[in-house]
N, C-alpha and C positions, 0 to 999 in steps of 0.2 A: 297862674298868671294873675296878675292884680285886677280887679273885676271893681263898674262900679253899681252894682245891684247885692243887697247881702240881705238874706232873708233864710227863715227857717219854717216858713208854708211851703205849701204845699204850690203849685202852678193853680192857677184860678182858672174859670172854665174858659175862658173868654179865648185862655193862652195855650188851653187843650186844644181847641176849636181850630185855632189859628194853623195848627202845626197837624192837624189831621190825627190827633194824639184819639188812641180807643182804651174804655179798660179805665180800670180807677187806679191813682198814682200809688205809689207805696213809696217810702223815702228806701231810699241804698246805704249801704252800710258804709264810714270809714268817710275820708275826709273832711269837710266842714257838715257835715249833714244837710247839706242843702240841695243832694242830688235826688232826685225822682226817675222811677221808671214807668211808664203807663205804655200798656202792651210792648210793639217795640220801638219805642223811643224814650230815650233818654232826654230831661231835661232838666237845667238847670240855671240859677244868675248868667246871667254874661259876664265870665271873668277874664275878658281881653277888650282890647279896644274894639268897637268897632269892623275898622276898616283891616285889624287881622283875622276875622271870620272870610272878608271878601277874599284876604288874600289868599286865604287858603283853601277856598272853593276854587278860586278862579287859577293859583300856581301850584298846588300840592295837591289837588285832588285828580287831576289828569296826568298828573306821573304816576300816580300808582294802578292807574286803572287797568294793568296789565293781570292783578290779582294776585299773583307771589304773595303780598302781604296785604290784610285789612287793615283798615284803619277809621275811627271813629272821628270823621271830619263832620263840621258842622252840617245843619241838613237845613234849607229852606223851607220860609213857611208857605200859605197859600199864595200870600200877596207878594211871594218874593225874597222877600228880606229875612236876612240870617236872626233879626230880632223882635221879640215879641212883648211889651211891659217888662221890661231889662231880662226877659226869659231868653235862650238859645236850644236847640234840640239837636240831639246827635244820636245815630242809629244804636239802637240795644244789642253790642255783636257777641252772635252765642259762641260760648269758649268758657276755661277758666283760670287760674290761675296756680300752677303747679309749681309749689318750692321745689326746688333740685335740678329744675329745666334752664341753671342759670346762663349754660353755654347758648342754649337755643335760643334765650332770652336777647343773649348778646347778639348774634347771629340776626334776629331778625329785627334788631335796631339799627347794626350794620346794614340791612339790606333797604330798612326807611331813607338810610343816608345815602345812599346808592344814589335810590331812584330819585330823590331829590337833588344833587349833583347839579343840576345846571340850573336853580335857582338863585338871585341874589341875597343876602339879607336884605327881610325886611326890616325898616325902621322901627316897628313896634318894640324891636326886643332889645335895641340899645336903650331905649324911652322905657324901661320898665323900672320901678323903683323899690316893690317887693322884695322881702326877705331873700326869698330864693336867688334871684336876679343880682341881687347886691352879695351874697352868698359867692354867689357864682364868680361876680366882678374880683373880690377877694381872694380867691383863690387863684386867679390869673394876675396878683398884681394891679391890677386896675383900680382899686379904691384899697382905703384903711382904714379903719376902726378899730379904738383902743381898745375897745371892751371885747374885742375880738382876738385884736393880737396880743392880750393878757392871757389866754387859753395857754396855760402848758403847753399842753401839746402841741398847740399849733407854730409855738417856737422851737418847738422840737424838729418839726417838718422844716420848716423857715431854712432850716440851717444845711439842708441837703436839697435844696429846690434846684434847678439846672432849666435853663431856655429850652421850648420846644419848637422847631421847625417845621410843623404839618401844618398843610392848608387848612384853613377852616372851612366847614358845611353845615349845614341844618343839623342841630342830633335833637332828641330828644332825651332831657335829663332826668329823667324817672322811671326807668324802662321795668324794672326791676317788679312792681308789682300792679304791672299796667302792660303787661304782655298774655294775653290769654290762648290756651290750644286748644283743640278740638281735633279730635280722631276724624273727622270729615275736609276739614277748612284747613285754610295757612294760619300761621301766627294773627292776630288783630293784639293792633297798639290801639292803645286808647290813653283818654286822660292826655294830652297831648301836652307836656311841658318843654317850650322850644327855644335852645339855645343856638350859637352861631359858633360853634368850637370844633375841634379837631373831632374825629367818630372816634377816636382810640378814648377818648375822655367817657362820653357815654358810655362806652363799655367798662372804663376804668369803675365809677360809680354803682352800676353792678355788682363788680365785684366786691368794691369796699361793700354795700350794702347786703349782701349776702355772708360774708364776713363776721360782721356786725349785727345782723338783726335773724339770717337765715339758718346758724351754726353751720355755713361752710367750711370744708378744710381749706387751711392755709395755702394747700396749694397750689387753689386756685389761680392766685394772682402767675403763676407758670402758666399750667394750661388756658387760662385766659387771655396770656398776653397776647396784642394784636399788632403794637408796634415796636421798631426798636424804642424807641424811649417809653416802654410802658407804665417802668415803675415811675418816671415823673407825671404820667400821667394821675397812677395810682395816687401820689401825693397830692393832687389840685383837689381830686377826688374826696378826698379823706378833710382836706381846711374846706372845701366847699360845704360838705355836711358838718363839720363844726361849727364854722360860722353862721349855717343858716340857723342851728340850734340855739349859737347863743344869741340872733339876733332876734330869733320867737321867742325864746326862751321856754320853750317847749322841747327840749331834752329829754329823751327815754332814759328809764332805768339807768343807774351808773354815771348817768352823766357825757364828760369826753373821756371819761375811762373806758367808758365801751367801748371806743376806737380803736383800745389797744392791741388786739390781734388782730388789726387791722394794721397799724401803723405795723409794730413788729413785724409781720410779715413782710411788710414791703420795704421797710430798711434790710433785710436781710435780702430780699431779691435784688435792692441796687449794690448789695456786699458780694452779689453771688458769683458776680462773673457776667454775667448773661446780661447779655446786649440793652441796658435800660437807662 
């Protein structure tokens, strides 16, 4: 989510203090490098607005508290407040990240969107103007950009897109390497990237990203499916992760050739017959 503090120190003691943080910070691997762990909290910039910390203390953290699923929601400081010198803190939840758990993966993002069911959108996430967000927008139609829809491939998709019919809910669109397990505990989401779409798309993303980055088999995109119209979901999937690439311009290896057992798969699931 688009943040407005971007730093690559370390939290200052002031911001330790504040958050009840113990233990000297180490930085966390992967992302922007701007995460820190100190004992068990996680802290990092504030990369939302505001007033989507409150929301999500005061609308998303009471649906889940039944424990089914963890989830690394913001944590207050002493004084209160979800922010500290543009710092935020969120719990350290033990677990890890197991390639090949892609179904369970799916499964317990479907169950985020479950239990948040009866929330509105909040405004934060039409108002985002980030890559991802704008990524996102593209792949549903909602916005254009040329230098996006010059991607091959994504004119390749273009040309088999079909309207989808599901209500929208909360998903979270990065489940993929932000779902952690533990032989004791449920699932914990973390890293919380949150859109307002169909939960069959979440999932869809998954599986393109396992596809593409995890050497899944292709035939995933079957046993993954979760709706009837999955392979269009699979396709929003696939220009979303295009688009957000060419809009960072940070593209892995290959390029959007790497999509291709990706895309291919999922043109041959909407040739298959089966309900997509």
């Amino acid at each position: 989510m688009p943040g407005s503090s971007s730093t690559t120190e370390q939290p200052p003691p002031e911001v330790l203090r504040a958050f009840g943080a113990t233990g000297v910070p180490h930085r966390l691997p992967g992302g922007q490098g701007t995460t820190w762990q100190c004992g068990d909290l996680v802290l990092k910039p504030r990369d939302m607005p505001a007033h989507a910390l409150d929301w999500l203390a005061g609308e998303v953290a009471p649906r889940l508290r039944s424990g089914e699923i963890r989830a690394a929601l913001p944590l207050p400081a002493r004084s209160g407040g979800f922010e500290i010198g543009g710092w935020t803190a969120f719990p350290a939840l033990p677990g890890s990240h197991l390639p090949g758990r892609w179904l369970d993966i799916i499964a317990a993002g479907r169950r985020f969107s479950d239990l948040c069911a009866g929330v509105s959108e909040p405004s934060f996430i039409r108002a985002r103007t980030d890559a991802w967000a704008r990524g996102d927008r593209i792949a549903w139609g909602e916005e254009t950009v040329a230098q996006v829809e010059a991607v091959p491939e994504i004119a390749r998709i273009r040309s088999v897109l079909q309207p989808v019919e599901d209500t929208p809910t909360l998903v979270h669109g990065d489940l993929t390497g932000n779902v952690l397990f533990h032989d004791d505990l449920p699932p914990a989401i973390i890293d919380l990237s949150l859109y307002w779409r169909p939960a069959a798309y979440a999932s869809a993303i998954v599986v393109v990203d396992a596809i593409t980055f995890e050497g899944a088999p292709t035939g995933l995109v079957q046993t993954a499916a979760t709706a009837p119209a999955f392979g269009q979901y699979l396709l929003r999937a696939i220009v979303f992760r295009l688009a957000t690439d060419s809009l960072t311009g940070r593209s892995g290896p290959g390029g959007p050739s790497a999509y291709r057992r990706a895309i291919d798969s999922t043109l041959a699931f909407l040739g298959s017959g089966f309900p997509c």
